[in-house]
Residue frames relative to the residue before (quaternion, step in Angstrom):
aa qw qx qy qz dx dy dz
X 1.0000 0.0000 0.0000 0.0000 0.00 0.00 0.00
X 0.3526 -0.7907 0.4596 0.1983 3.56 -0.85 0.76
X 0.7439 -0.3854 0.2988 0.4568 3.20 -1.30 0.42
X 0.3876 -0.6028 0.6336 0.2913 3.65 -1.55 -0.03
X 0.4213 -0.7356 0.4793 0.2274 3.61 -1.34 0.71
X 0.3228 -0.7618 0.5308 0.1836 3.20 -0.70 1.41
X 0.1420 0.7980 -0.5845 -0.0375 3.93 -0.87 0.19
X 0.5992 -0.7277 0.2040 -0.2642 2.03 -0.36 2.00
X 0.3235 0.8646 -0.3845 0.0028 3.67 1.35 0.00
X 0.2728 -0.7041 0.6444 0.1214 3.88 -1.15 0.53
X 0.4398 0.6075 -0.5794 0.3192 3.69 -0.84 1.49
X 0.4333 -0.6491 0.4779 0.4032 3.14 -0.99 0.62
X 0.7448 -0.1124 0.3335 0.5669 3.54 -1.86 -0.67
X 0.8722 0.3059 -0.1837 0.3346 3.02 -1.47 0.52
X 0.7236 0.4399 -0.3896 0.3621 3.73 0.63 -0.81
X 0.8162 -0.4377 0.2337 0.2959 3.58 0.07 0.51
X 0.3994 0.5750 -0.6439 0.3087 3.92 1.23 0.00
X 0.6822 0.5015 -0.4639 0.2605 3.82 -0.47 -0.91
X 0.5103 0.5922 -0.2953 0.5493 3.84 1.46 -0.84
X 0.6977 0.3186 -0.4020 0.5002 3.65 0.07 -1.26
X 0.7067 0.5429 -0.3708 0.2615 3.73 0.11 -1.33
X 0.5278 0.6254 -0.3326 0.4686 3.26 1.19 -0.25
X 0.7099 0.5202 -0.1924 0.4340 3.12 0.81 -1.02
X 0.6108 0.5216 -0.2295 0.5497 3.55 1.30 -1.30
X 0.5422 0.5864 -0.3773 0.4688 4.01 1.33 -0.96
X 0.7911 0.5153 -0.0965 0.3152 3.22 0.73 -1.59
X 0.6699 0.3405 -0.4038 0.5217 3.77 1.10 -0.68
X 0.5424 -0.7267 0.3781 0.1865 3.23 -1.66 0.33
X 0.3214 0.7739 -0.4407 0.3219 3.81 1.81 0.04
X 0.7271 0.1284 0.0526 0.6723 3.86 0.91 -1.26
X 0.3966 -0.5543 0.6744 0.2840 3.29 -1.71 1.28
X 0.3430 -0.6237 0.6991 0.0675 3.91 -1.36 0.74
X 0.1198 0.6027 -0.7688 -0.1769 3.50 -1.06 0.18
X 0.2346 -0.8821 0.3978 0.0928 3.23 -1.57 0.37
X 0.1593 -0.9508 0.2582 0.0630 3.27 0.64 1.37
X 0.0190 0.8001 -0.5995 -0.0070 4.48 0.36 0.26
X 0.5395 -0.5291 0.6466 0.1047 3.27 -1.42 1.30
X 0.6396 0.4329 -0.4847 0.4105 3.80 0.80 -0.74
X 0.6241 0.5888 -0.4001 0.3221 4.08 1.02 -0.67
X 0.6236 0.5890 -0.3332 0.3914 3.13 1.35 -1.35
X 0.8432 0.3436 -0.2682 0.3148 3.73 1.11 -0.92
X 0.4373 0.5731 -0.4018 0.5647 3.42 1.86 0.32
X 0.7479 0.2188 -0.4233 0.4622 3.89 0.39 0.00
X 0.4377 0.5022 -0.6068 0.4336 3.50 0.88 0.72
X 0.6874 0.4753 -0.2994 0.4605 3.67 0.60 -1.23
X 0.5827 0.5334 -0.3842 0.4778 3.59 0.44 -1.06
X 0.6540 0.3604 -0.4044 0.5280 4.15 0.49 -1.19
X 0.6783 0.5213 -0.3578 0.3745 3.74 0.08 -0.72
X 0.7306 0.2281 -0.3329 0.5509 3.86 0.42 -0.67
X 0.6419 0.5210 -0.4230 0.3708 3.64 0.50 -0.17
X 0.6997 0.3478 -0.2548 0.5697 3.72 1.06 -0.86
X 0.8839 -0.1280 -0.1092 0.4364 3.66 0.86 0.02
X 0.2512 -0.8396 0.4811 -0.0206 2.56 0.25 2.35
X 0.5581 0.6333 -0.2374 0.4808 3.86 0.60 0.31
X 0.5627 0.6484 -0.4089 0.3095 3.57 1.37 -1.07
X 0.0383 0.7274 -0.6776 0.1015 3.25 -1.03 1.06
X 0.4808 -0.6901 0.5061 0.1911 4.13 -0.53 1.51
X 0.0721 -0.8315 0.5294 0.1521 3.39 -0.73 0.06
X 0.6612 -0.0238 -0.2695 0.6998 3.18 1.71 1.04
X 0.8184 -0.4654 0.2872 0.1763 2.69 -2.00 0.88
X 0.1221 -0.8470 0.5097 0.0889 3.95 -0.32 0.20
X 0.4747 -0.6242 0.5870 0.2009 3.81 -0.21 1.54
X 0.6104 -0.5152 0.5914 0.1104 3.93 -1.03 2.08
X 0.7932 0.4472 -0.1775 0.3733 3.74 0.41 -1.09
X 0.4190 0.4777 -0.3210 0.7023 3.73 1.99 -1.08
X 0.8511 0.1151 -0.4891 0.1524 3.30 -0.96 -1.11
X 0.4257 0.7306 -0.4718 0.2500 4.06 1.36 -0.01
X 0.6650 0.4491 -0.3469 0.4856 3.27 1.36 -0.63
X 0.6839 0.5531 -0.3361 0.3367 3.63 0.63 -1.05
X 0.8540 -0.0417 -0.1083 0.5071 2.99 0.64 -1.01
X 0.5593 0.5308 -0.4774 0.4213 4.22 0.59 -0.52
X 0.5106 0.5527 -0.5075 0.4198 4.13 0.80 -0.63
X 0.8395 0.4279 -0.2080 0.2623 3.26 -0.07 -1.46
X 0.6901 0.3514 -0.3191 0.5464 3.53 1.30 -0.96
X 0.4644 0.6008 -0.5199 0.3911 3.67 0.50 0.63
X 0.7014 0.5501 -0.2719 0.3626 3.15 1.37 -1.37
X 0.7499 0.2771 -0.2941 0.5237 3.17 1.31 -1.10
X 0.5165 0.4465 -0.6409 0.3507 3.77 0.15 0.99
X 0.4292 0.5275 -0.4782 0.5558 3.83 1.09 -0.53
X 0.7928 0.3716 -0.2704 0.4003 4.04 -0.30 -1.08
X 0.5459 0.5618 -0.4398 0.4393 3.89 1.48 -0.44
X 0.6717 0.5027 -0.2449 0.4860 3.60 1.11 -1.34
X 0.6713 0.4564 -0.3967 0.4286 3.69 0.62 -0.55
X 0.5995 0.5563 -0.3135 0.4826 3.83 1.44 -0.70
X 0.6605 0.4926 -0.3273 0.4625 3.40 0.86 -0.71
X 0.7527 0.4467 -0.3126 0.3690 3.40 0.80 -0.71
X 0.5481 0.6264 -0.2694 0.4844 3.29 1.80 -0.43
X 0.7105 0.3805 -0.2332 0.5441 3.42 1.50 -0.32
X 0.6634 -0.5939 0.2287 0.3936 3.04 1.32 1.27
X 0.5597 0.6552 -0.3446 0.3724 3.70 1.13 -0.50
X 0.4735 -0.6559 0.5396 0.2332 3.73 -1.11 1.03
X 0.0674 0.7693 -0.6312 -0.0714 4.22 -0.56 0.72
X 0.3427 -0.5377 0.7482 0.1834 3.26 -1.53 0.42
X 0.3496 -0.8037 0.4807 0.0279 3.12 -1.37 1.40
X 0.1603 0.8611 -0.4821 -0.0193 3.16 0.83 0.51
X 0.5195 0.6450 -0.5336 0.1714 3.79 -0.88 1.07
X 0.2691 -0.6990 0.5581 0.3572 3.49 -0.80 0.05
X 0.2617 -0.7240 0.6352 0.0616 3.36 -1.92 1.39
X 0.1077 -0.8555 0.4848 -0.1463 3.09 0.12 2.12
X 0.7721 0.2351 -0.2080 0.5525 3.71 1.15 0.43
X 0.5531 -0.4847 0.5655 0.3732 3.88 -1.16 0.97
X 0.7649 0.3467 -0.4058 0.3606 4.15 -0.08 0.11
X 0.4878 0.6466 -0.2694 0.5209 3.12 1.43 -0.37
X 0.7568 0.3047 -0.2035 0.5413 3.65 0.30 -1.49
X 0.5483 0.5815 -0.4528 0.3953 3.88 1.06 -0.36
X 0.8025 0.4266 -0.1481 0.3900 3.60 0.90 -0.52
X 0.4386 0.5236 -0.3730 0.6280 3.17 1.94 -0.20
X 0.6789 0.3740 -0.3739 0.5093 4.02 0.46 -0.57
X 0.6151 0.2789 -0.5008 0.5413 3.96 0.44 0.00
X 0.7739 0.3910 -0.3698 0.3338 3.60 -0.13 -0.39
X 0.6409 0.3715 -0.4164 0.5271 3.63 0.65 -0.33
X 0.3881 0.6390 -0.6606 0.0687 4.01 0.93 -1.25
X 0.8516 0.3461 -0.0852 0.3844 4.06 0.04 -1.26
X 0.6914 0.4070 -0.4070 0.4366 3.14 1.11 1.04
X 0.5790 -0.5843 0.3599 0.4403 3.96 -1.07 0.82
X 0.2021 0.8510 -0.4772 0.0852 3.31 -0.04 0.93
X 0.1759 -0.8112 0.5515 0.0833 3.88 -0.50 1.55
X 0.2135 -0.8104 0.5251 0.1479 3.16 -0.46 1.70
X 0.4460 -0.7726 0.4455 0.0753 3.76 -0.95 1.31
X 0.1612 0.7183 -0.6239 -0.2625 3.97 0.37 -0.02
X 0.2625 -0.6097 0.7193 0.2047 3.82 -1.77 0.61
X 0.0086 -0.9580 0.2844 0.0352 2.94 -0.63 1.27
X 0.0810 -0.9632 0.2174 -0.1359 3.53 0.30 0.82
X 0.3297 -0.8542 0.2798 0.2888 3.73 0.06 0.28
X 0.5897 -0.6083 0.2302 0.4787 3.64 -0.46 0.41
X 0.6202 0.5519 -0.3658 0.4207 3.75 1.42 -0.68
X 0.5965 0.6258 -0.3236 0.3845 3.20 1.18 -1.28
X 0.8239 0.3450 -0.1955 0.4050 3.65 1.22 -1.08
X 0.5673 0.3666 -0.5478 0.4937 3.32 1.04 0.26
X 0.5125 0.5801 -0.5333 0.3412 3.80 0.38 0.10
X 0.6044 0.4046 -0.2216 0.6496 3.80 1.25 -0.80
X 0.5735 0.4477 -0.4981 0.4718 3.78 0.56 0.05
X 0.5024 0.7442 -0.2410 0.3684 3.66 1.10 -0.86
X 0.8206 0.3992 -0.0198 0.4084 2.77 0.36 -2.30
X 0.4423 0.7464 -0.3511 0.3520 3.17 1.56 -1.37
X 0.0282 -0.6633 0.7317 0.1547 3.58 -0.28 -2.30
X 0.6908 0.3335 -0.2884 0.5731 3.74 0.21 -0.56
X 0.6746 0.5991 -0.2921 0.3173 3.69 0.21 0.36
X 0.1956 -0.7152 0.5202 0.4238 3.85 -0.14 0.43
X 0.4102 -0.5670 0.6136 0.3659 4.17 -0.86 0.83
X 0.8033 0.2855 -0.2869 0.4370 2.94 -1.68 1.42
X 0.5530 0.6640 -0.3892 0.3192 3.72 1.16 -0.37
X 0.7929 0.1478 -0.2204 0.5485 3.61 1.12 -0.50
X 0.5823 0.3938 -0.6242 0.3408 3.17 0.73 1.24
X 0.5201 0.5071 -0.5465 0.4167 3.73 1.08 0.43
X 0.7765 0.3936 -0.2560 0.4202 3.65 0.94 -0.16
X 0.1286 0.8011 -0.4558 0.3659 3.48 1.84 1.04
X 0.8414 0.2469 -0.1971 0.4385 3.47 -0.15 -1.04
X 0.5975 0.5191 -0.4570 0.4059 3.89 0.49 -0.91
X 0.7007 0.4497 -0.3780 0.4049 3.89 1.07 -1.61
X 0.8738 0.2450 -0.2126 0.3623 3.70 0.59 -1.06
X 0.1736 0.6622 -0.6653 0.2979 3.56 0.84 1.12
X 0.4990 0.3923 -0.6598 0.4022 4.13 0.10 0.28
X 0.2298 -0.6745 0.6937 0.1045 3.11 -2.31 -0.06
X 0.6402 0.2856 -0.2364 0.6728 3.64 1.61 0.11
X 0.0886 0.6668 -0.7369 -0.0677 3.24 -1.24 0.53
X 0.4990 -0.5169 0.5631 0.4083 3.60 -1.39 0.13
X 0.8329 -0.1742 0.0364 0.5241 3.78 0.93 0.22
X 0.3017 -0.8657 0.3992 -0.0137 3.42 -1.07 1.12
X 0.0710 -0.8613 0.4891 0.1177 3.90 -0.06 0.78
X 0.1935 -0.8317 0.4977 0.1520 3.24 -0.61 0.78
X 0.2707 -0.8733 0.3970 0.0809 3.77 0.49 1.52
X 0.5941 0.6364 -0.2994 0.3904 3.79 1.60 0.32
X 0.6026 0.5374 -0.1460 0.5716 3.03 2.30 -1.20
X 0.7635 0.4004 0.1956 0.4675 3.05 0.59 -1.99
X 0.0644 -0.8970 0.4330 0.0622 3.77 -0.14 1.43
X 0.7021 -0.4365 0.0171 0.5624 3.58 -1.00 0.67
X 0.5769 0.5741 -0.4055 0.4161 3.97 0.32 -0.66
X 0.6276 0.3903 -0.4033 0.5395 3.76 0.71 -1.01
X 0.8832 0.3615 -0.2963 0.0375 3.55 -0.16 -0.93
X 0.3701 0.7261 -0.3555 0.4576 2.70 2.94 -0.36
X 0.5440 0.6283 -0.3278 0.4493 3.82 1.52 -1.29
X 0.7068 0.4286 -0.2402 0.5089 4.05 0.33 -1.10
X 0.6559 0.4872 -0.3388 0.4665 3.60 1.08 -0.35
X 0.7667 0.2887 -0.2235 0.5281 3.55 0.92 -0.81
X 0.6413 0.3305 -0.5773 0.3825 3.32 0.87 0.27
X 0.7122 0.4419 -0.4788 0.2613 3.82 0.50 0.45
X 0.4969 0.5068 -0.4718 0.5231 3.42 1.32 0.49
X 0.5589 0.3224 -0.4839 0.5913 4.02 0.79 0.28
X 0.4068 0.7088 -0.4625 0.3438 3.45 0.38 -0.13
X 0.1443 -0.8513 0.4523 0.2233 3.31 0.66 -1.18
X 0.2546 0.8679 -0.3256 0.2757 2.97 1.77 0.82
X 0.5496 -0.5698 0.4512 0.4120 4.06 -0.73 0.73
X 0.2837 0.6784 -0.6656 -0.1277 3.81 -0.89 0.04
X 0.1860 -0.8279 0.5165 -0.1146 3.14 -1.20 1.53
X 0.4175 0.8091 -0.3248 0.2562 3.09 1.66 -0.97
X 0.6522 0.4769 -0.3300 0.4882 3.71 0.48 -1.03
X 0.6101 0.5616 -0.3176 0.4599 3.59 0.68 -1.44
X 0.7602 0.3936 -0.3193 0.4066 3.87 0.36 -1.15
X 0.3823 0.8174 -0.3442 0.2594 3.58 1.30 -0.70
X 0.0985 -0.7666 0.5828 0.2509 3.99 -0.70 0.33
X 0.5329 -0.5073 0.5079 0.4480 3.39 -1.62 -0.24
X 0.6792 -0.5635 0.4370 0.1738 3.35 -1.74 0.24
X 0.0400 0.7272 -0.5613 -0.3931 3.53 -0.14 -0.19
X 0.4384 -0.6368 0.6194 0.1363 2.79 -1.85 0.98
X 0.3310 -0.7823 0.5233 0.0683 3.33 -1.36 1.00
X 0.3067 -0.8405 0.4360 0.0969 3.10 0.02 1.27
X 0.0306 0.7969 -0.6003 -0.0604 3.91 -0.25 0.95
């Protein structure tokens, strides 16, 4: 049995992957599984206010500690959920947003040996704080501090533009290049980052 296809999308908050993936969930040519870093960090919270519905800190904790303590680790084990899923032959939608050089350093060791079609969602910064607006469920300003780090690539194996082209068109331009039989390599050719260590 062969590997499962990873796809792989790149956008910040707001630019449309969670829309297309719907769509890709929804047609019926390829089973989709669909995997979002936002679940992995709501059933962490969700276990936490439910097992201690009372927790109150009793000192402050440095944004930058708790990334390591706890947001590092449940990244890893969504990155390692998608790499299982694909090992169990099973197609995943990637649905997450790689907003730091340690992050994307570990998504390239962990996908390196899987079929993975990297996706850019593409989208402008005005266009997305207007949908940050409209949204309400958003902190304003959340995917324009994560603008440059997401679109610092320049090659995707394929590109949706989510300003032109709405979720249905772009879920359509996605499956017609994976029937395509087209090479995607792009992720594979990809380097790591160095990481600056402050």
């Amino acid at each position: 049995m062969k590997q499962g296809l990873i796809v792989l999308m790149n956008g910040t908050s707001s630019s449309g992957k969670t829309s297309i993936s719907t769509e890709l969930i929804n047609q019926k040519e390829f089973l989709f599984h669909h995997l979002s870093i936002d679940d992995f960090f709501h059933n962490f919270n969700e276990f936490i206010d439910k097992k201690f519905p009372d927790f109150k800190p009793t000192r402050e904790v440095d944004d930058h500690v708790v990334a390591q303590i706890i947001f590092d680790p449940i990244v890893s084990m969504f990155y390692s959920t998608v790499k299982l899923f694909s090992e169990m032959g099973l197609n995943v939608i990637v649905d997450t947003v790689i907003e730091n050089d340690k992050w994307f350093n570990e998504c390239l060791d962990v996908f390196s040996d899987q079929p993975t079609l990297f996706i850019g969602v593409i989208c402008s910064k005005e266009e997305l704080i207007r949908r940050e607006q409209l949204r309400g469920d958003r902190q304003i300003g959340l995917a324009s501090s994560q603008f440059n780090t997401v679109y610092c690539f320049n090659e995707y194996d394929l590109e949706v533009n989510t300003e032109e082209l709405n979720p249905k068109e772009c879920a359509e331009k996605i499956l017609s290049f994976i029937k395509s039989n087209k090479e995607y390599s792009v992720f594979k050719k990809l380097s790591k980052r160095d990481i600056s260590v402050s």
